[in-house]
C-alpha positions as CSV (number, residue, x, y, z in Angstrom):
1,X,-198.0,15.9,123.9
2,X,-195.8,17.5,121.7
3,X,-194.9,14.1,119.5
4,X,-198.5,13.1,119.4
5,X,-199.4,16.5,117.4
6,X,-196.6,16.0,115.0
7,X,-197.7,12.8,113.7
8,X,-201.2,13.7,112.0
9,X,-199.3,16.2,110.0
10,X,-197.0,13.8,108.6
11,X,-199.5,11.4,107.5
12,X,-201.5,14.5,105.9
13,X,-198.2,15.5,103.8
14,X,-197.3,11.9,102.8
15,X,-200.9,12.0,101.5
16,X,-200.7,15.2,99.5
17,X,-197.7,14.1,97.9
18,X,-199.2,10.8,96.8
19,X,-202.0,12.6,95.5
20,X,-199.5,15.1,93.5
21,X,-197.8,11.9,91.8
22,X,-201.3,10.1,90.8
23,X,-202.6,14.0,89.3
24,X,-199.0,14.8,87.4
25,X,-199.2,10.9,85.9
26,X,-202.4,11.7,84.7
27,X,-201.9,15.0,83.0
28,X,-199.0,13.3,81.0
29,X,-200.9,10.7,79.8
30,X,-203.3,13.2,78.6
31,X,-200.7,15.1,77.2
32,X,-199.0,12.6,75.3
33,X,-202.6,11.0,74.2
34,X,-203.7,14.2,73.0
35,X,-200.3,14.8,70.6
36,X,-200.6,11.1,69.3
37,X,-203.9,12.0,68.2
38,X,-202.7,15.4,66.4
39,X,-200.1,13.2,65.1
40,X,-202.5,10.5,63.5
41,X,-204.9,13.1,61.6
42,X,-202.2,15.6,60.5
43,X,-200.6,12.1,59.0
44,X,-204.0,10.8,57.4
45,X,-204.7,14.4,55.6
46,X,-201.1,14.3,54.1
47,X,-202.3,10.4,52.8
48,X,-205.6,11.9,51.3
49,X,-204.4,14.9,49.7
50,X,-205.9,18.5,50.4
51,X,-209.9,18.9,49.8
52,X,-211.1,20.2,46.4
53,X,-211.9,24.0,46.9
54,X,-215.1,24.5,43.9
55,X,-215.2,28.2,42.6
56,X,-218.1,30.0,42.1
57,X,-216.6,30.5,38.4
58,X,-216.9,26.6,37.9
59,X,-220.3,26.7,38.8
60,X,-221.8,29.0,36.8
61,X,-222.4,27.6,32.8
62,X,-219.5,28.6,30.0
63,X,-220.0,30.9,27.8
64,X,-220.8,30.8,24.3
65,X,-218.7,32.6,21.0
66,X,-220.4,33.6,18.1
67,X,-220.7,30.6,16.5
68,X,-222.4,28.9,19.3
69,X,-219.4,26.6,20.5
70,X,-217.9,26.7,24.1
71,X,-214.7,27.9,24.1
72,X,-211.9,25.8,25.5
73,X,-211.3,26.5,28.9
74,X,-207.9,24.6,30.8
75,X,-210.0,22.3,33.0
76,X,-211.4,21.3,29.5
77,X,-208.5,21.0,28.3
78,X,-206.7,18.9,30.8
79,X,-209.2,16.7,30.9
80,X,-209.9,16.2,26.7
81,X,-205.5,15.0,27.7
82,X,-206.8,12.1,29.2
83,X,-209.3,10.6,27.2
84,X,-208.8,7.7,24.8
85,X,-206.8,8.8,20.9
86,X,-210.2,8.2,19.5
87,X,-212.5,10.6,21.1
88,X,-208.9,12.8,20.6
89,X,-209.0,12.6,17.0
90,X,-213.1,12.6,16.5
91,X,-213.1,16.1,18.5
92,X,-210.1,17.8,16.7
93,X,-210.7,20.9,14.6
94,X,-212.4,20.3,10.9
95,X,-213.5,22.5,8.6
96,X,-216.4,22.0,6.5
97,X,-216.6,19.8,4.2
98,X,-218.4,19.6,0.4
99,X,-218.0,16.1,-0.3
100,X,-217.3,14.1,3.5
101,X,-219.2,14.5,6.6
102,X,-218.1,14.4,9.9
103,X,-218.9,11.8,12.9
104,X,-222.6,11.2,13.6
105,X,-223.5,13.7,11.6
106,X,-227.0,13.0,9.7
107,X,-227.3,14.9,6.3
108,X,-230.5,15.9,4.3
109,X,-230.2,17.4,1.0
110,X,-232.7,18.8,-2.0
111,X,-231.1,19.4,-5.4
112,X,-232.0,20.4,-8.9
113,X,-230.5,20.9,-12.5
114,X,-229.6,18.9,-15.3
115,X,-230.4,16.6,-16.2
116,X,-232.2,14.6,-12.8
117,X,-233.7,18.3,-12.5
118,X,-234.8,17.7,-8.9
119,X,-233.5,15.1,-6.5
120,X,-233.3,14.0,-2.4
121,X,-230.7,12.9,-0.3
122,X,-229.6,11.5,2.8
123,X,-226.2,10.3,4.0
124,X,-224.2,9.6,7.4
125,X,-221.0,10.1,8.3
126,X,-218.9,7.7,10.1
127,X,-215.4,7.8,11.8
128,X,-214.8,11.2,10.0
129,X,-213.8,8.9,7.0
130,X,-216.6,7.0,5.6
131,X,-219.7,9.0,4.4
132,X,-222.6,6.8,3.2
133,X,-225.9,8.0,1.5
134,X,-228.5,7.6,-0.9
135,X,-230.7,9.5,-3.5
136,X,-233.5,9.1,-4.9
137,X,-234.4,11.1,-8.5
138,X,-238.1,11.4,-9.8
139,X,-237.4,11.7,-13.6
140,X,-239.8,12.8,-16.0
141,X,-242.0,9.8,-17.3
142,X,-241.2,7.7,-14.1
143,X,-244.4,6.6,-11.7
144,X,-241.6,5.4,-8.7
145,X,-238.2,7.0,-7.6
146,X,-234.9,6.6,-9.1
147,X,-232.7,5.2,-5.7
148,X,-228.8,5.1,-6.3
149,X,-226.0,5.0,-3.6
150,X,-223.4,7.5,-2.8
151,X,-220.3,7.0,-0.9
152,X,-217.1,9.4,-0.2
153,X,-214.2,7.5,1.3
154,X,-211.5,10.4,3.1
155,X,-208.1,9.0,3.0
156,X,-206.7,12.2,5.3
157,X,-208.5,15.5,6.5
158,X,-206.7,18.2,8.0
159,X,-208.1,21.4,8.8
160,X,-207.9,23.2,5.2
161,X,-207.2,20.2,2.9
162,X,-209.4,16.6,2.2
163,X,-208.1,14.0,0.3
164,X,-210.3,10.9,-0.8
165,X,-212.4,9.7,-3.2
166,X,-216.2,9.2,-4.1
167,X,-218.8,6.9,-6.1
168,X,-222.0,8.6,-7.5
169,X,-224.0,8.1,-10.0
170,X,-226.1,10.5,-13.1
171,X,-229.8,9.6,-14.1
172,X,-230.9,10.7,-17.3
173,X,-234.6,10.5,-18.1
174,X,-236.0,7.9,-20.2
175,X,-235.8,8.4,-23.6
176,X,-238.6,9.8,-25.5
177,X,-240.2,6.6,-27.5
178,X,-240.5,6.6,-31.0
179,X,-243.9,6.2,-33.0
180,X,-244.2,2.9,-32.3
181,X,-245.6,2.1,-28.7
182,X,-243.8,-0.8,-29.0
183,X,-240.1,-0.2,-29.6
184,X,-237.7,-1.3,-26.9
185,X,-235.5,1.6,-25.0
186,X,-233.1,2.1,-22.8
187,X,-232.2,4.5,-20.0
188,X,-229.2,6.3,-20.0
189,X,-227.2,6.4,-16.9
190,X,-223.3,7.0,-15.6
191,X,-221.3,5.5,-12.6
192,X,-218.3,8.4,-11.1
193,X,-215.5,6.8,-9.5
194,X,-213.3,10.2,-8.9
195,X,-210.5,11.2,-6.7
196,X,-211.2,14.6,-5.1
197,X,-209.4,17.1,-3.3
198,X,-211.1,20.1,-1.3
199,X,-209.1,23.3,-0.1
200,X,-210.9,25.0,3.1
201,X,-211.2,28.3,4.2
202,X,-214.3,29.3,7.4
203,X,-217.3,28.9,5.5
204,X,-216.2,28.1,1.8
205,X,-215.0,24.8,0.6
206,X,-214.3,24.5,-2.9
207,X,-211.9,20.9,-4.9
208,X,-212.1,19.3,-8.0
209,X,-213.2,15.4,-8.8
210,X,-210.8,13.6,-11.4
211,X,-211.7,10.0,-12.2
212,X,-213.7,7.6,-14.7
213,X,-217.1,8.0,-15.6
214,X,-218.3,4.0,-17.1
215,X,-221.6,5.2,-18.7
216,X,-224.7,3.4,-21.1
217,X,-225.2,5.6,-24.2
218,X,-225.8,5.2,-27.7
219,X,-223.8,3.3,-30.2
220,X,-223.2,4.9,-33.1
221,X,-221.5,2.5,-34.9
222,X,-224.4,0.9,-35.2
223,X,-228.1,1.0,-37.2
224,X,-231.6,1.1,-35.6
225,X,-232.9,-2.5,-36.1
226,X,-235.8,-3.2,-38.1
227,X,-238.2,-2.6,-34.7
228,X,-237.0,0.8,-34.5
229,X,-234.9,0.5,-31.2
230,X,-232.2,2.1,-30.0
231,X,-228.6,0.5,-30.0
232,X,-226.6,1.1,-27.0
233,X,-223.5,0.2,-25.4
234,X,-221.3,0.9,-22.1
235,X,-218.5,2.9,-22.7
236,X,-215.8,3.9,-20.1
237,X,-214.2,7.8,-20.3
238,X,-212.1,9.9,-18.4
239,X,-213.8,12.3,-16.2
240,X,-213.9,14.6,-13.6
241,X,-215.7,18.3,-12.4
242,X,-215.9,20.8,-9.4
243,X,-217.8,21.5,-6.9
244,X,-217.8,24.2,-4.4
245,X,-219.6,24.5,-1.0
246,X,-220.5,27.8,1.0
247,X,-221.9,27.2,4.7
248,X,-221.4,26.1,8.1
249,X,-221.5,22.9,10.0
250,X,-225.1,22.6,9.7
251,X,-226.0,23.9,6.2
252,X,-225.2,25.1,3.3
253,X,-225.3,25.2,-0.6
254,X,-223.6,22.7,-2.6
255,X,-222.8,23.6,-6.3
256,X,-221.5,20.5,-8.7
257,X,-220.7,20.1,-12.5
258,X,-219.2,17.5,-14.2
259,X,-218.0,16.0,-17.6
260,X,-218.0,14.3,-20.2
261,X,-221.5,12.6,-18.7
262,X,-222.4,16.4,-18.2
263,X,-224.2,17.0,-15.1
264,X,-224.6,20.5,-13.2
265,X,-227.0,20.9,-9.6
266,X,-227.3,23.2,-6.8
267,X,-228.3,21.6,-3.5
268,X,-229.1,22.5,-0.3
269,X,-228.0,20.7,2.6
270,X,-229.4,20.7,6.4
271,X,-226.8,18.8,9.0
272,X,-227.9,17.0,12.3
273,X,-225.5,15.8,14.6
274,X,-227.0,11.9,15.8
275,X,-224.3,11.1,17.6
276,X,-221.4,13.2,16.8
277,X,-218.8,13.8,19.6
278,X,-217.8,17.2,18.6
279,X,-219.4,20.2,20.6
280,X,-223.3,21.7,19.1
281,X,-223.7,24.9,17.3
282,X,-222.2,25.6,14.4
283,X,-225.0,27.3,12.5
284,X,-223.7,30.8,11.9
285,X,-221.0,31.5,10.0
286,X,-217.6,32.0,11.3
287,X,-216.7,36.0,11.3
288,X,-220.0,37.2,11.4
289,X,-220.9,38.8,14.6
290,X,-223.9,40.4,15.3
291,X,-224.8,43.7,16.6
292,X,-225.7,42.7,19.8
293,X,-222.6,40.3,20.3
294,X,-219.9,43.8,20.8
295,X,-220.2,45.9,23.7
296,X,-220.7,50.0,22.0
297,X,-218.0,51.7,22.9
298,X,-218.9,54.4,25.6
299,X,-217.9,57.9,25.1
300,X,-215.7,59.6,26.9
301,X,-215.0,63.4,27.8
302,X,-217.9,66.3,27.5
């Protein structure tokens, strides 16, 4: 009786013991599929790099200095690195300028003096180099517009100096007939081909212009014909003048007199960026800051 009671239990504990095997086989698999997996994501975040954290600084808009441009800030910076040399060189620092205009920038202008006495303009600036205009002079006596191109070529700019040089050209009104309805005249007029050279400083821009003048005016070496008209001839001189600007980026007042074709205007200019890469604003001057733009100091004490 006794060895038929001992057999059950043996069968029992070979069973519990298989059991134990088949549950601690299991739990290691688990285990070691559980630290593959830790392995696999721990290796692909490494590969993809850390996620961008966005602070609640870089979400809010920049601010604005007193002239209205955003100041440089080093996320700007960085990136401003990586773009091409061009957009590099059309976003660098200039001051402004009396005679060349800057990228994209669209000029209008409205002069008067002596001896056009009243004038308009418009010119473009391109590449920070080439400025190209036109103007267009309603003299006294004439029933259409006086057009004539203008064009200012910078060989360098730097931030206070401007080297290049510049065609225009001087209207004069017709000449006041004699008695005869009759008698031939002729308009005088000048071509400038100058060099000129501007020194900057904030809002003031001031050069000279020294060049040839190749100008139609009268011939005195010779007599009025028999039909009373007027003898003329096209003489080349040396010339030159000055000019001096005081503005900002977008306007200012443009003061120019020159020699020996004597000509002397004050204009003022408005300036629209088209498609200029530099930043907007602009329109105040730099170093003046208004009232409101300084916190008031706070006293302190009784």
């Amino acid at each position: 009786m006794a060895m038929r009671s001992r057999r059950p239990h043996r069968a029992l504990a070979a069973r519990t013991k298989v059991l134990r095997v088949t549950s601690r086989s299991r739990a290691c698999a688990w285990v070691v599929a559980t630290a593959a997996a830790s392995c696999a994501m721990q290796s692909h975040a490494r590969a993809s790099g850390p996620a961008p954290v966005v602070r609640r600084s870089e979400l809010q808009p920049p601010e604005q200095d007193a002239d209205g441009v955003v100041p440089e800030t080093p996320r700007s910076a960085r990136a401003r690195s990586q773009t091409p040399a061009l957009h590099r060189y059309l976003t660098r620092e200039l001051s402004p300028s009396a005679r060349f205009l800057d990228h994209g920038v669209i000029a209008l202008s409205l002069a008067g003096g002596y001896p056009h006495r009243y004038r308009l303009g418009a010119a473009i600036g391109l590449l920070d180099h080439l400025s190209l205009g036109a103007t267009a002079h309603w003299l006294p006596g004439q029933s259409r517009p006086h057009v004539s191109a203008q064009v200012a070529l910078a060989f360098y700019r730097w931030r206070h100096v401007e080297l290049g040089a510049i065609y225009d050209r001087i209207a004069y009104p017709p000449p006041e007939r004699d008695q005869d309805p009759k008698t031939p005249s002729y308009q005088r007029d000048a071509h400038v081909v100058a060099a000129a050279i501007a020194f900057s400083q904030q809002w003031v821009s001031a050069g000279v212009e020294v060049g040839i003048a190749y100008g139609r005016e009268h011939d005195p070496g010779r007599e009025d014909s028999d039909d009373s008209s007027n003898p003329k001839l096209w003489r080349l001189r040396p010339g030159g003048g000055v000019f001096v600007r005081a503005g900002t980026r977008r306007w200012g007042f443009v003061a120019t007199a020159r020699a020996p074709f004597w000509m002397a205007e004050l204009a003022f200019d408005l300036r629209f960026g088209a498609f200029e890469v530099r930043s907007r604003g602009g329109w105040r001057p730099r170093g003046i800051v208004r009232a409101g733009d300084r916190r008031v100091p706070l006293r302190s004490g009784p």
